[in-house]
C-alpha positions as CSV (number, residue, x, y, z in Angstrom):
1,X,10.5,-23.8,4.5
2,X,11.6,-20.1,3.1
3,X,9.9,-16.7,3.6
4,X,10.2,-16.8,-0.3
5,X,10.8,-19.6,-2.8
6,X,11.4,-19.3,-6.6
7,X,7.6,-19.0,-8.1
8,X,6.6,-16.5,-5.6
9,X,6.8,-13.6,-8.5
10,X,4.8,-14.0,-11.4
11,X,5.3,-12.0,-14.9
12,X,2.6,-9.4,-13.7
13,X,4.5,-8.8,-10.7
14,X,7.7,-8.8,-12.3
15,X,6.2,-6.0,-14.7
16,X,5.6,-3.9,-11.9
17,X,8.8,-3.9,-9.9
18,X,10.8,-3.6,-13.4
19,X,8.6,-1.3,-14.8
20,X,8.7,0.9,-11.8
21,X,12.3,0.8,-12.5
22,X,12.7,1.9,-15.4
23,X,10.2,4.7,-15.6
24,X,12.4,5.8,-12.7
25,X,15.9,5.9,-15.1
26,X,13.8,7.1,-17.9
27,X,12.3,10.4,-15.6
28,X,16.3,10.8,-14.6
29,X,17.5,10.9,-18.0
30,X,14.8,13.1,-18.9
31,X,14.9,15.7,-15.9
32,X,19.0,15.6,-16.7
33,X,18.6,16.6,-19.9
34,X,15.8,19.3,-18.9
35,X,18.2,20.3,-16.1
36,X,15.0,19.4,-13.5
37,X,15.8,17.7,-10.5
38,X,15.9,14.6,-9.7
39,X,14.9,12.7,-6.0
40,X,17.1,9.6,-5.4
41,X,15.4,9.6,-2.0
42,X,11.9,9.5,-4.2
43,X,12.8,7.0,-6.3
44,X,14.4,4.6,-3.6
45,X,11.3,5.2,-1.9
46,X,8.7,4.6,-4.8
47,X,10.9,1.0,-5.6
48,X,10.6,-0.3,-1.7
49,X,7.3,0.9,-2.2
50,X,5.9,-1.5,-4.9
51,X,8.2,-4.4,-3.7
52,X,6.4,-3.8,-0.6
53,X,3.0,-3.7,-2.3
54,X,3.7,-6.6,-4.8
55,X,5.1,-9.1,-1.7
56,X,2.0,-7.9,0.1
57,X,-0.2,-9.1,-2.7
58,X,1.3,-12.1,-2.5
59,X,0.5,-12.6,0.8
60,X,4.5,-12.6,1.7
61,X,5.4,-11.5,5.3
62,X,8.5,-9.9,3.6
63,X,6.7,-7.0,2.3
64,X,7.5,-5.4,5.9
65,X,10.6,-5.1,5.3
66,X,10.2,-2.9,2.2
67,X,7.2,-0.9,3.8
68,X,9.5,-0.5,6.8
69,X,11.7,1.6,4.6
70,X,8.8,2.6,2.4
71,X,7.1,4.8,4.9
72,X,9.9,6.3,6.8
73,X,11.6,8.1,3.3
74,X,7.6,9.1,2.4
75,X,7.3,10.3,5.8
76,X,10.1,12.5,4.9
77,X,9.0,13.5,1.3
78,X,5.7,14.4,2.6
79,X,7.1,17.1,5.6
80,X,9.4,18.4,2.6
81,X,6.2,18.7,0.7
82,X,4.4,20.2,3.7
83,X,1.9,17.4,3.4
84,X,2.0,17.2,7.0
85,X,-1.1,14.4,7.4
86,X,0.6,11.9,5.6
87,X,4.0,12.8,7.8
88,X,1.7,12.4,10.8
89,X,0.2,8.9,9.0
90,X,3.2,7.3,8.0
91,X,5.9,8.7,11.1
92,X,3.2,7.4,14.4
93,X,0.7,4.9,12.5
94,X,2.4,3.2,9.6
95,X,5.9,3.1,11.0
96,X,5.0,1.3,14.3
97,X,2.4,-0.5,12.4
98,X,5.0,-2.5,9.8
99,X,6.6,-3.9,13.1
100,X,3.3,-5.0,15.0
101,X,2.0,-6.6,11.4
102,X,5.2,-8.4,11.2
103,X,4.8,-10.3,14.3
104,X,1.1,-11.1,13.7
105,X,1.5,-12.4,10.7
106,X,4.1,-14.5,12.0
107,X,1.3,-15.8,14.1
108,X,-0.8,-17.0,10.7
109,X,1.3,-18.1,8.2
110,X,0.9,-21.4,6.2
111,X,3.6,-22.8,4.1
112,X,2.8,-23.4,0.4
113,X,4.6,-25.5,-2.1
114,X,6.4,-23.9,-5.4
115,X,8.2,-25.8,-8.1
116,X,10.4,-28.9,-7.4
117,X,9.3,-29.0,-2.9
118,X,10.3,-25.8,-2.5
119,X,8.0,-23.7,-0.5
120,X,7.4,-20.4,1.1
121,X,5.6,-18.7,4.3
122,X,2.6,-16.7,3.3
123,X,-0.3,-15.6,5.7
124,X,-3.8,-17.3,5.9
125,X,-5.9,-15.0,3.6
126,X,-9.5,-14.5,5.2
127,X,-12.8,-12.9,4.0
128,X,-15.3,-10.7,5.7
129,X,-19.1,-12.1,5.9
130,X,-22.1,-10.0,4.3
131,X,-23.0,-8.4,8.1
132,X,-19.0,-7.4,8.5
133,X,-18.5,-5.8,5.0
134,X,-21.8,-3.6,6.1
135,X,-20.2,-2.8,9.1
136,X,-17.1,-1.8,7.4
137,X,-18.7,0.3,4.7
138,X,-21.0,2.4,7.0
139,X,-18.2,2.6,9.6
140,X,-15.8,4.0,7.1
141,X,-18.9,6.4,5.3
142,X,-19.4,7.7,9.3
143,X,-15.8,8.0,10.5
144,X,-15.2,9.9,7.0
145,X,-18.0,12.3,7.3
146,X,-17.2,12.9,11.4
147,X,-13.3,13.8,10.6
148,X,-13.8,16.2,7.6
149,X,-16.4,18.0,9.2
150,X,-13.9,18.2,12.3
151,X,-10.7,19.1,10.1
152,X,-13.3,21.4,8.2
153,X,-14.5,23.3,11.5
154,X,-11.5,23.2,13.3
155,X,-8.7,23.4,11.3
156,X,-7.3,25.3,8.1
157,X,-6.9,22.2,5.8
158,X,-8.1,23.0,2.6
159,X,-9.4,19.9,1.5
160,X,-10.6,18.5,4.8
161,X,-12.6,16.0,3.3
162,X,-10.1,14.8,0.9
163,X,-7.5,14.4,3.8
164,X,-10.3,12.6,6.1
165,X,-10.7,9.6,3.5
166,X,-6.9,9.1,2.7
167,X,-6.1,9.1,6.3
168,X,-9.5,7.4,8.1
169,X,-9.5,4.5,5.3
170,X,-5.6,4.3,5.5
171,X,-6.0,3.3,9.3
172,X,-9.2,1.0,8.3
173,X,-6.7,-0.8,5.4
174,X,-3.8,-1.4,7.6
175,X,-6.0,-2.5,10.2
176,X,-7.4,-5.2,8.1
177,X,-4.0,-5.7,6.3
178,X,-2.7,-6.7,9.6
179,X,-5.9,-8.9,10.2
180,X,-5.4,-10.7,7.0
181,X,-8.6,-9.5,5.5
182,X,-9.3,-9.4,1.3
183,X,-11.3,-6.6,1.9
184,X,-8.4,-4.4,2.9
185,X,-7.6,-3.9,-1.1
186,X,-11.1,-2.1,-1.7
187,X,-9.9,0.7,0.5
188,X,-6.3,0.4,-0.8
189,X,-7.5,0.9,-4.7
190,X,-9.6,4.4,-3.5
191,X,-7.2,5.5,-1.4
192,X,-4.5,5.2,-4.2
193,X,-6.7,6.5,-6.6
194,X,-7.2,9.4,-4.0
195,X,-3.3,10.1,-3.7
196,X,-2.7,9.6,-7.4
197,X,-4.5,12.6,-8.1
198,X,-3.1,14.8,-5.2
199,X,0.3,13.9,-6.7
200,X,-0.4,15.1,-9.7
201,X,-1.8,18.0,-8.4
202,X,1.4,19.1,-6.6
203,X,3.4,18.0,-9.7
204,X,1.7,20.6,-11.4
205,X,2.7,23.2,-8.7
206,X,6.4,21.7,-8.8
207,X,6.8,19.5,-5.9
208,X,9.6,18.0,-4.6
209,X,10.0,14.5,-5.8
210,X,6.2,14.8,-6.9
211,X,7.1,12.8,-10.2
212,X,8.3,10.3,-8.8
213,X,5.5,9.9,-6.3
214,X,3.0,10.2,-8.9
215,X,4.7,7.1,-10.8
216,X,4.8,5.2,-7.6
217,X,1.3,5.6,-7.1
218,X,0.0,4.8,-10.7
219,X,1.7,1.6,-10.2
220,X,0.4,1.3,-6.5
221,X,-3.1,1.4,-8.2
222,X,-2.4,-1.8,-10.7
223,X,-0.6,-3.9,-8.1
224,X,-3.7,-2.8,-5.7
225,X,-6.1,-4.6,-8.3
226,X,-3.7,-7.5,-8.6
227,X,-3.5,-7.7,-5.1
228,X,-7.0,-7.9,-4.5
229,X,-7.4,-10.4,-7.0
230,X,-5.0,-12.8,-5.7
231,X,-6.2,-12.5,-1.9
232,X,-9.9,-13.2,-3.0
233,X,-8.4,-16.5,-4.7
234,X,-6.6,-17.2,-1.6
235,X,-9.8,-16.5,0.8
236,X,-11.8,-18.6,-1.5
237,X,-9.5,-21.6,-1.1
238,X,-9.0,-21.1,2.7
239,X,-12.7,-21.1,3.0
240,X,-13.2,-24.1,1.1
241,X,-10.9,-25.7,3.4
242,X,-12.3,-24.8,6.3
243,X,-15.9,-26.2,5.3
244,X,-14.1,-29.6,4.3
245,X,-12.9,-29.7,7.7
């Protein structure tokens, strides 16, 4: 038994990883020959990023490891950016949160087989019931509503409602990410849609490293649909084996 065997990467995922990698050489060629700069720190971070992203959509306990990495050089790319939020999110909640998701997962892996007996550890993939994706939607609407108005009344954000979704629904994700829950990629795909767009909003402005967080995020956004497509495959099948038992 591995924490990764041979067939854990498909071509889609392969696209992603490689395809964040070159758009990332491409962008330095071009910002050399513009005479732009170029964030090495932006692009390391946007690569451990999607491995991070991609591992985590296969439901590989590795992806840790990356995110672990991931979130401390955003943390710092964000307070350079004045985007203090997401230096709050990542520093105090992500951080911590890529060692404690470690360790549970660890607690509910299963080992699959690849090609030729090899196999790998991967979590146990789990779906929410109709009463608990209810809960989750309303509780999200609620805790969304409650923190803009606060950030709104008592505080000089400018987009306090913007900021109360990316960072409420980030919390709610990583909550169920830890808890092995399908339904954590619903919140992942809006709040990457979300941060897409604030990118490219402070691209526009001239941003620190802001291109490179912008292509990070547009592939965030296709390995979040892939994700979510291979964890509802994987719920399905643990479910079925579950009734069988």
């Amino acid at each position: 038994m591995r924490f990764i065997s041979k067939d854990t990467l498909k071509p889609f995922d392969w696209f992603i990883i490689i395809g964040s990698i070159l758009f990332y050489i491409i962008y330095w060629f071009v910002a050399e020959y513009k005479g732009d700069s170029f964030s090495y720190l932006g692009a390391v971070a946007g690569v451990c990023g999607l491995v991070c992203n991609v591992l985590c959509a296969k439901r590989n306990i590795l992806n840790y490891l990356f995110g672990l990495i991931n979130v401390t050089l955003y943390a710092y790319i964000s307070w350079k950016n004045s985007i203090y939020g997401d230096v709050v999110l990542n520093a105090f909640y992500y951080l911590p949160m890529q060692f404690i998701g470690f360790y549970s997962w660890m607690r509910k892996r299963e080992s699959i087989s690849g090609i030729k007996g090899d196999s790998e550890v991967v979590v146990v993939s789990k779906k929410m019931n109709l009463k608990q994706r209810v809960i989750l939607m309303v509780s999200c609407v609620v805790l969304v509503i409650i923190v803009g108005y606060i950030l709104k009344y008592y505080t000089e954000d400018p987009q306090p409602f913007k900021d109360s979704a990316t960072t409420v629904l980030s919390i709610i994700a990583m909550i169920l990410m830890v808890m092995a829950y399908m339904e954590q990629w619903w919140l992942w795909i809006f709040i990457n849609l979300l941060a897409l767009v604030m990118w490219v909003l402070i691209y526009r402005r001239g941003g620190e490293s802001s291109a490179e967080m912008v292509i990070m995020w547009l592939f965030y956004l296709a390995n979040s649909i892939n994700g979510y497509i291979v964890w509802k495959k994987a719920a399905n099948k643990s479910n079925l084996r579950s009734e069988e038992l």
